[in-house]
C-alpha positions as CSV (number, residue, x, y, z in Angstrom):
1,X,0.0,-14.6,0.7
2,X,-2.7,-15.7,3.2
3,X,-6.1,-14.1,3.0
4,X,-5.3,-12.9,6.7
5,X,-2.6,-10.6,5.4
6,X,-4.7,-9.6,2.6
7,X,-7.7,-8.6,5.2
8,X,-4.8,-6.8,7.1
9,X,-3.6,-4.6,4.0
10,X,-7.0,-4.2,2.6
11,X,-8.3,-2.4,6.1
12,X,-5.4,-0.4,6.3
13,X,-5.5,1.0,3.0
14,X,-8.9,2.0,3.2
15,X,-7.9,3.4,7.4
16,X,-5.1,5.1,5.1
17,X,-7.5,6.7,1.7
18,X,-10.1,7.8,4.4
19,X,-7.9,9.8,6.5
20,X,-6.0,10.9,3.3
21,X,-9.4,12.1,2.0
22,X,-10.6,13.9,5.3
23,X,-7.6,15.4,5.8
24,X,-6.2,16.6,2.4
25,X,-9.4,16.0,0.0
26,X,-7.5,13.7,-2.1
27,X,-5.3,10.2,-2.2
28,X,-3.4,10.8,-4.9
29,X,-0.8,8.6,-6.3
30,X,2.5,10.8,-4.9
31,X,0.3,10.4,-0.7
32,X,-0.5,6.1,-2.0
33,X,2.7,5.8,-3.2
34,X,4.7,6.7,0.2
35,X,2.3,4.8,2.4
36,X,2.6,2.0,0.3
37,X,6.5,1.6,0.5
38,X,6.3,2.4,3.9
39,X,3.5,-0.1,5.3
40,X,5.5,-2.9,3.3
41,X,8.7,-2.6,4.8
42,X,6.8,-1.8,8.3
43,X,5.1,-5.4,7.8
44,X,8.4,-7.2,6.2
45,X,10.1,-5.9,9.8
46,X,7.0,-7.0,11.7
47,X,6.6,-10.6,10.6
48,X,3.5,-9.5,9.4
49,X,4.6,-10.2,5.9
50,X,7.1,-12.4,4.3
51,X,10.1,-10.8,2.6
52,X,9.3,-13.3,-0.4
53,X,5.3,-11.8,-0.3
54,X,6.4,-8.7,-0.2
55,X,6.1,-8.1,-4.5
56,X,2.7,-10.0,-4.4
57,X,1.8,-7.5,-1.3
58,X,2.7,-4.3,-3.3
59,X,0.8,-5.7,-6.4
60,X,-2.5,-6.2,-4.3
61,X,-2.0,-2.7,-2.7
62,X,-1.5,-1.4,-6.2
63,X,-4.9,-3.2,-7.4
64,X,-6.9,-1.7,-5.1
65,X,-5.5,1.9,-5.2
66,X,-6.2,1.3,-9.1
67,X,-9.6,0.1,-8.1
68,X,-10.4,3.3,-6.6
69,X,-9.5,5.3,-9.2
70,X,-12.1,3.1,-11.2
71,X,-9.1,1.3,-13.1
72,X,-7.2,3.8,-15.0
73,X,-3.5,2.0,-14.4
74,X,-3.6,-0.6,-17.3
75,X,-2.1,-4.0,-16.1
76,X,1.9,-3.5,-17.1
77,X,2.0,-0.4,-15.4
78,X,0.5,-2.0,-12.1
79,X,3.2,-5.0,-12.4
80,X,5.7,-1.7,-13.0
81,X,4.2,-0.2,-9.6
82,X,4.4,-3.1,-7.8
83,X,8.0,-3.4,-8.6
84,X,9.1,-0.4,-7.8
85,X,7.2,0.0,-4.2
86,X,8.6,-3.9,-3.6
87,X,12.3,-2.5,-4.2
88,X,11.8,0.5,-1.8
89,X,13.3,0.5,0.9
90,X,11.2,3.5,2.4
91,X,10.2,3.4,6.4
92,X,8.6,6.3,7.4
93,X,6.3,6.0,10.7
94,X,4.8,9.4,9.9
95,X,3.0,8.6,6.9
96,X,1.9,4.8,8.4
97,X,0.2,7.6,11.9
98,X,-3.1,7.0,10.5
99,X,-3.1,3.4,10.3
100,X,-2.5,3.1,14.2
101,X,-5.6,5.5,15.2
């Protein structure tokens, strides 16, 4: 994955846990996981991201949610996370709003 894409899903995560914040006091896992699913297929059907990235994608999202949270995901259960938000298939424009602002 190029560090262009990374950049790209690093600034809208963080567009995505500060409206999350402001708006509902919290990004908890249930609010990270549906934007996560959702901004990964938007960027698969986009061309933003390649289908192939799309696991290595999920991971990195995955990382830095954990990172905010100050690391309390231990490593298998990231590589768990990453798979299942890789295998969604989850498109909701609603949730992905704030990213556009």
């Amino acid at each position: 994955m190029k560090d262009t894409t990374k950049e790209i899903l690093r600034s809208d995560f963080e567009k995505m846990m500060r409206h999350a914040l402001q708006k509902n006091g919290d990004f908890g896992f249930h609010i990270f996981g549906d934007y996560a699913a959702s901004v990964l297929n938007f960027y698969v059907g986009s061309a933003i991201l390649a289908l192939v990235e799309k696991r290595e994608a999920a991971l990195f999202l995955a990382s830095l949610y954990n990172a905010g949270i100050k690391n309390a995901i231990n490593q298998q259960d990231l590589q768990e996370i990453a798979d299942v938000l890789a295998q969604d298939p989850t498109l909701n424009y609603q949730v992905l709003a704030p990213i556009f602002d």
